[in-house]
C-alpha positions as CSV (number, residue, x, y, z in Angstrom):
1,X,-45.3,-48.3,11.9
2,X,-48.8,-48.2,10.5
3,X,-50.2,-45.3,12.3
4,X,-46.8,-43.7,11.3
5,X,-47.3,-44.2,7.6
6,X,-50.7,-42.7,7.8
7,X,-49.4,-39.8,8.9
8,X,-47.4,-39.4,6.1
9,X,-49.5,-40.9,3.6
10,X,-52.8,-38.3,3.7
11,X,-50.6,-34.8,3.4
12,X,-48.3,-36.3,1.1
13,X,-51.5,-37.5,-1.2
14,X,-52.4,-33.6,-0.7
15,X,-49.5,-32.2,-1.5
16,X,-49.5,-33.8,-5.3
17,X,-53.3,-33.1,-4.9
18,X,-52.3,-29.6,-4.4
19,X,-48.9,-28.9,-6.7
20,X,-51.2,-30.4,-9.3
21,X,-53.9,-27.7,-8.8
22,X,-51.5,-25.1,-9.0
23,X,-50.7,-26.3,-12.4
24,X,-53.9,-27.2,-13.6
25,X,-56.4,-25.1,-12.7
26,X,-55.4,-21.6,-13.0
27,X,-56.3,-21.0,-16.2
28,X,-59.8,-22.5,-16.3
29,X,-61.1,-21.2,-13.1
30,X,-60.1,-17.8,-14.3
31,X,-61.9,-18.2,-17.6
32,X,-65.5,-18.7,-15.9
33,X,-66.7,-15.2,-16.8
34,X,-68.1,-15.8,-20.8
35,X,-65.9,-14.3,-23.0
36,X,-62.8,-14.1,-20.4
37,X,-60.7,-16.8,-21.3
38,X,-57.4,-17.7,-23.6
39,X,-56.5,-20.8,-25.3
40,X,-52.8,-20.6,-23.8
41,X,-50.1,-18.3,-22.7
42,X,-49.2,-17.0,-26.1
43,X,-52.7,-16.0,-27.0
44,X,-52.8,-14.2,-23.6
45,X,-49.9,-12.0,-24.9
46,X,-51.2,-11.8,-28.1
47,X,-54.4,-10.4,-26.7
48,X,-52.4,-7.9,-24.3
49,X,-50.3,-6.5,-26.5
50,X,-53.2,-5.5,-28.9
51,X,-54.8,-4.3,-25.8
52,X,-51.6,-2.5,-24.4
53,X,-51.6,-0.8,-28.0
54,X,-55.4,0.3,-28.1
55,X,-55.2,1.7,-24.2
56,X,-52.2,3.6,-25.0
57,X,-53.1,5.2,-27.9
58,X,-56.4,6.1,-26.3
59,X,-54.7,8.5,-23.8
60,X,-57.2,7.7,-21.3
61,X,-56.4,6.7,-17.7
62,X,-59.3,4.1,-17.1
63,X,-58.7,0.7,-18.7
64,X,-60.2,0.5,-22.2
65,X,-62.7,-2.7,-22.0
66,X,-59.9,-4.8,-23.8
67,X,-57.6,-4.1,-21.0
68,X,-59.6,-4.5,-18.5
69,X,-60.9,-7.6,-19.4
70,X,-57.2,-9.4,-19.6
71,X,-56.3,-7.7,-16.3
72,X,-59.3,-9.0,-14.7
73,X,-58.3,-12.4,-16.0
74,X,-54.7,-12.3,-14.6
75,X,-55.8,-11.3,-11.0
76,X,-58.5,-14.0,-10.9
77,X,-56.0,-16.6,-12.5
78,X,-53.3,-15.0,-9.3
79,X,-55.3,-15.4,-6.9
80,X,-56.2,-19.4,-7.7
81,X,-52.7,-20.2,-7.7
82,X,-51.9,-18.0,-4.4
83,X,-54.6,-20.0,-3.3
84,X,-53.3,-23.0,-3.7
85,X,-49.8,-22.2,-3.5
86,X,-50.8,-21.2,0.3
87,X,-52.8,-24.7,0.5
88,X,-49.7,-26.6,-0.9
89,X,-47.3,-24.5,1.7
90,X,-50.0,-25.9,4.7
91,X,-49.6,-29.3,3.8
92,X,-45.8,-29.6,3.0
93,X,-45.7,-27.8,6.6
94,X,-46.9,-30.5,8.2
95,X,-45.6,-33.4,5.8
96,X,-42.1,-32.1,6.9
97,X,-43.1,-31.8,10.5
98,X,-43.9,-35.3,10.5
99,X,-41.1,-36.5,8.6
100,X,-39.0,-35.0,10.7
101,X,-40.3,-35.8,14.1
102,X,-40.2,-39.8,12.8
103,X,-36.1,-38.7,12.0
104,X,-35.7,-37.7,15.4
105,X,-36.9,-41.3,16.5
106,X,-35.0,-43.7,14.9
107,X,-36.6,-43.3,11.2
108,X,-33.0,-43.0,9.5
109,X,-34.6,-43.2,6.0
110,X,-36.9,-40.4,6.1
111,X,-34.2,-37.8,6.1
112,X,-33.9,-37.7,2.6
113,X,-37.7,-37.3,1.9
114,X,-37.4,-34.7,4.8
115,X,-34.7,-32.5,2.9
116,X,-36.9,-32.7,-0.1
117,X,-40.1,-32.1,1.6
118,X,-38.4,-29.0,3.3
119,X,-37.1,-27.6,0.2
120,X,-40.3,-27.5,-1.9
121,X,-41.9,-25.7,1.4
122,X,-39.3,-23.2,0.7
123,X,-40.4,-23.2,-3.1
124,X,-44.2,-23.2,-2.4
125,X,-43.8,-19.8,0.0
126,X,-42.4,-17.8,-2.8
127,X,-44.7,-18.7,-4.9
128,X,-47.4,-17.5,-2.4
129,X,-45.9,-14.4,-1.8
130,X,-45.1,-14.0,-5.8
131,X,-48.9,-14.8,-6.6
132,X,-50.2,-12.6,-3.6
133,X,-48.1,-9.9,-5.2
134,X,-49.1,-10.3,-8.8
135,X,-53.2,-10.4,-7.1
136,X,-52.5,-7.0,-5.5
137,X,-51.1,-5.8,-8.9
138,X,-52.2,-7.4,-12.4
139,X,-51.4,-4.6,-14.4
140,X,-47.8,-4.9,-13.5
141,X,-47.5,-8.5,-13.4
142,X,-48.1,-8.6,-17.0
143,X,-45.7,-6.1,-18.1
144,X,-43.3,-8.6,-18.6
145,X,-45.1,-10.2,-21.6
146,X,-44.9,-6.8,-23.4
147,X,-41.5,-6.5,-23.4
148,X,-40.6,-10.0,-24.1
149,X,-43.3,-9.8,-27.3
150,X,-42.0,-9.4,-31.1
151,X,-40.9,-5.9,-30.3
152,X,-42.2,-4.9,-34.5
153,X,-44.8,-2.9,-35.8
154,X,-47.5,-1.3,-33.8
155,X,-46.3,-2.9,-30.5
156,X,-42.6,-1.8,-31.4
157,X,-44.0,1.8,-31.8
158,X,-46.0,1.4,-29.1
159,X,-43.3,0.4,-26.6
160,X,-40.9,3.0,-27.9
161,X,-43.3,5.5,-26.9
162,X,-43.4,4.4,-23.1
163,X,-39.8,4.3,-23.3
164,X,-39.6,7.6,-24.7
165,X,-41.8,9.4,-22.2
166,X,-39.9,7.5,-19.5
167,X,-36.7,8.9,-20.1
168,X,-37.8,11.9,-21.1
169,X,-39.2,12.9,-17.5
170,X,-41.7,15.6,-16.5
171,X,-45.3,15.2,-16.8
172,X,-47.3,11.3,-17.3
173,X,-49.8,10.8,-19.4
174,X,-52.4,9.1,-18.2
175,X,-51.9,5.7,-19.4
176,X,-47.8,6.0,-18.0
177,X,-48.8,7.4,-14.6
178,X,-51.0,4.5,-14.2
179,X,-48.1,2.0,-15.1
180,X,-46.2,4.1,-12.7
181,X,-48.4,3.7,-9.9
182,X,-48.9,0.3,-10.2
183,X,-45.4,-0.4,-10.9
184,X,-45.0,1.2,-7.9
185,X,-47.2,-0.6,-5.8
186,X,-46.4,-4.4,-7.2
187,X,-43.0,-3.3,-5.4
188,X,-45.3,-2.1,-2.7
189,X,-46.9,-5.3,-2.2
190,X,-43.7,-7.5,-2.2
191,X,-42.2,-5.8,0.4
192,X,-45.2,-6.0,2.9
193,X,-44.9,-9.3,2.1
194,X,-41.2,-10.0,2.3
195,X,-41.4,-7.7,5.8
196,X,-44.1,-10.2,6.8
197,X,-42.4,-13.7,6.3
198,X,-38.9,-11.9,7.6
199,X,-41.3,-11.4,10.7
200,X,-42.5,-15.2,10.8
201,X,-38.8,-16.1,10.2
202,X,-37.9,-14.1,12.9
203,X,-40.6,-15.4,15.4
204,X,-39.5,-19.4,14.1
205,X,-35.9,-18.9,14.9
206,X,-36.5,-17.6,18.0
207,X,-38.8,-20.8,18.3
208,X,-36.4,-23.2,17.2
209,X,-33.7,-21.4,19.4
210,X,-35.3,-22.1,22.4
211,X,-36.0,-25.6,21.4
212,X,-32.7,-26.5,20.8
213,X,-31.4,-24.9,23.9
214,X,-34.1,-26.9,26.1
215,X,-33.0,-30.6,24.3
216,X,-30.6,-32.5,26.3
217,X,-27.7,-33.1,24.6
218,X,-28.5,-36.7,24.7
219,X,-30.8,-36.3,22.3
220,X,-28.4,-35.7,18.9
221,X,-31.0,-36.2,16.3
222,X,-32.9,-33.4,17.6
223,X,-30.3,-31.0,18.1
224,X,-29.3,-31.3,14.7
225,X,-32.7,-30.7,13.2
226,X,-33.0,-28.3,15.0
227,X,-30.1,-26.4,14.9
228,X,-30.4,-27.2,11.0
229,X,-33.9,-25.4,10.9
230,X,-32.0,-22.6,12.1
231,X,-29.5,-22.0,9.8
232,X,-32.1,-22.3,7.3
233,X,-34.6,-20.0,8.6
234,X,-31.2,-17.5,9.6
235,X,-30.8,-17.7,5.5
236,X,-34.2,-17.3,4.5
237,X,-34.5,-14.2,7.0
238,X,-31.5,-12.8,5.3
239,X,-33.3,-13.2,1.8
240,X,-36.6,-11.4,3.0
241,X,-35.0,-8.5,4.2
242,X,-33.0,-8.0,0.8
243,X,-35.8,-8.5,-1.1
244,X,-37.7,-6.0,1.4
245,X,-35.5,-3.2,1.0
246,X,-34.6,-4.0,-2.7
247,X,-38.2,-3.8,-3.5
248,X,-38.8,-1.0,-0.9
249,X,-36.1,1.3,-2.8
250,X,-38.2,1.2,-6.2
251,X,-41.0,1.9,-4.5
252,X,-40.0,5.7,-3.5
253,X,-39.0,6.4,-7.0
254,X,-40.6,3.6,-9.3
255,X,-40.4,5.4,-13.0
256,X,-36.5,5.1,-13.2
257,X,-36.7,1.0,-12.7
258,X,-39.8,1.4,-14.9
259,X,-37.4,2.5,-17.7
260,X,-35.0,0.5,-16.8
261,X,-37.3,-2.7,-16.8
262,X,-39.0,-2.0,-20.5
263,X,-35.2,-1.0,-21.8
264,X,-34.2,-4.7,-20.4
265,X,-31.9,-3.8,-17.3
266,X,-34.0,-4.0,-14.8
């Protein structure tokens, strides 16, 4: 029983370690450049959609040093929580393998903590692949905080514009064809990714299939994790290969969802 509990105890300690990492310490470790920091989320947006206005109006592909400095900080502050979102996957991984495995031997009351355990692994691998998506493309991944700003003065004018070139079609300026591409290649990114974990899935049912049909049918608790783990990862294979081909579909002709995102259907 001891041994047992420490087997639990140490990811389970690293799990919280972890989740509360992902929370925490974004922001800061993103800020250690001088000058690259922001007191909170709203002065982020703040700070972007001054930016956004400035590199616009400037006509100029290249980022202006404004915009490139709050794009560098979102892809540093991605990356730390893909980071640690990846760490916090590992360790629920192997708190629900050995949460399970103690189920499957008489240890009744771990099925509850199992179902939880399980769940927030499911959790925790979207928000790798979200944050490993948002690292390839930082530009795009703060796009959203434009169009959910004040909408009024310069950066109602400003947005109008990008809307207005949008639907109007035909030639890019700089500044939009760069939104494009990036646009373009965030959806890039997240369906690599999705086709990637659909692949896993794939490989982990076939796994768990083979598992399930070498356990005697003696042995109920086992069969009934198992075959559970394979509805799951049947579902979860399902959801990847949407979100593949959704995503995939933008990609080969990205400005319509662009217009569609900054007019708020998308």
């Amino acid at each position: 029983m001891r041994s047992r509990a420490g087997g639990v105890v140490v990811p389970a300690g690293l799990a919280v370690a972890f989740g509360v990492a992902f929370v925490v310490a974004p922001a800061p470790v993103a800020a250690l450049r001088p000058g690259r920091g922001f007191a909170d989320q709203a002065h982020l947006a703040g700070q972007l959609r001054v930016a956004f206005a400035e590199y616009w109006q400037s006509g100029d592909g290249p980022f202006s040093p404004s915009m490139a400095g709050v794009v560098d900080y979102w892809l540093r502050y991605h990356l730390v929580k893909a980071v640690t979102a990846a760490l916090l996957f590992a360790v629920l991984a192997v708190l629900g393998v050995r949460l399970w495995t103690a189920f499957t031997r008489g240890a009744s009351r771990l099925a509850a903590a199992g179902v939880v355990v399980t769940m927030s692994a499911v959790f925790s691998l979207a928000l790798v692949m979200a944050n490993v998506q948002g690292s390839v493309s930082p530009f795009a991944s703060l796009l959203p905080m434009l169009v959910d700003g004040p909408g009024s003065g310069a950066d109602g004018v400003t947005l109008a514009q990008v809307r207005q070139q949008l639907a109007a079609g035909g030639r890019a300026s700089p500044p939009l064809q760069v939104m494009i591409d990036d646009f373009a290649r965030y959806h890039a990114a997240m369906a690599v990714i999705a086709a990637l974990v659909a692949a896993g899935l794939a490989a982990f049912g076939v796994l768990l299939w083979r598992r399930f049909t070498g356990t005697a049918p003696a042995e109920r608790r086992t069969r009934r994790v198992l075959a559970s783990f394979g509805v799951l990862t049947g579902l979860l294979l399902l959801v990847a290969g949407v979100i593949a081909v959704a995503n995939t579909t933008t990609v080969v002709d990205p400005a319509p969802a662009l217009l569609a995102f900054f007019e708020g259907g998308w």
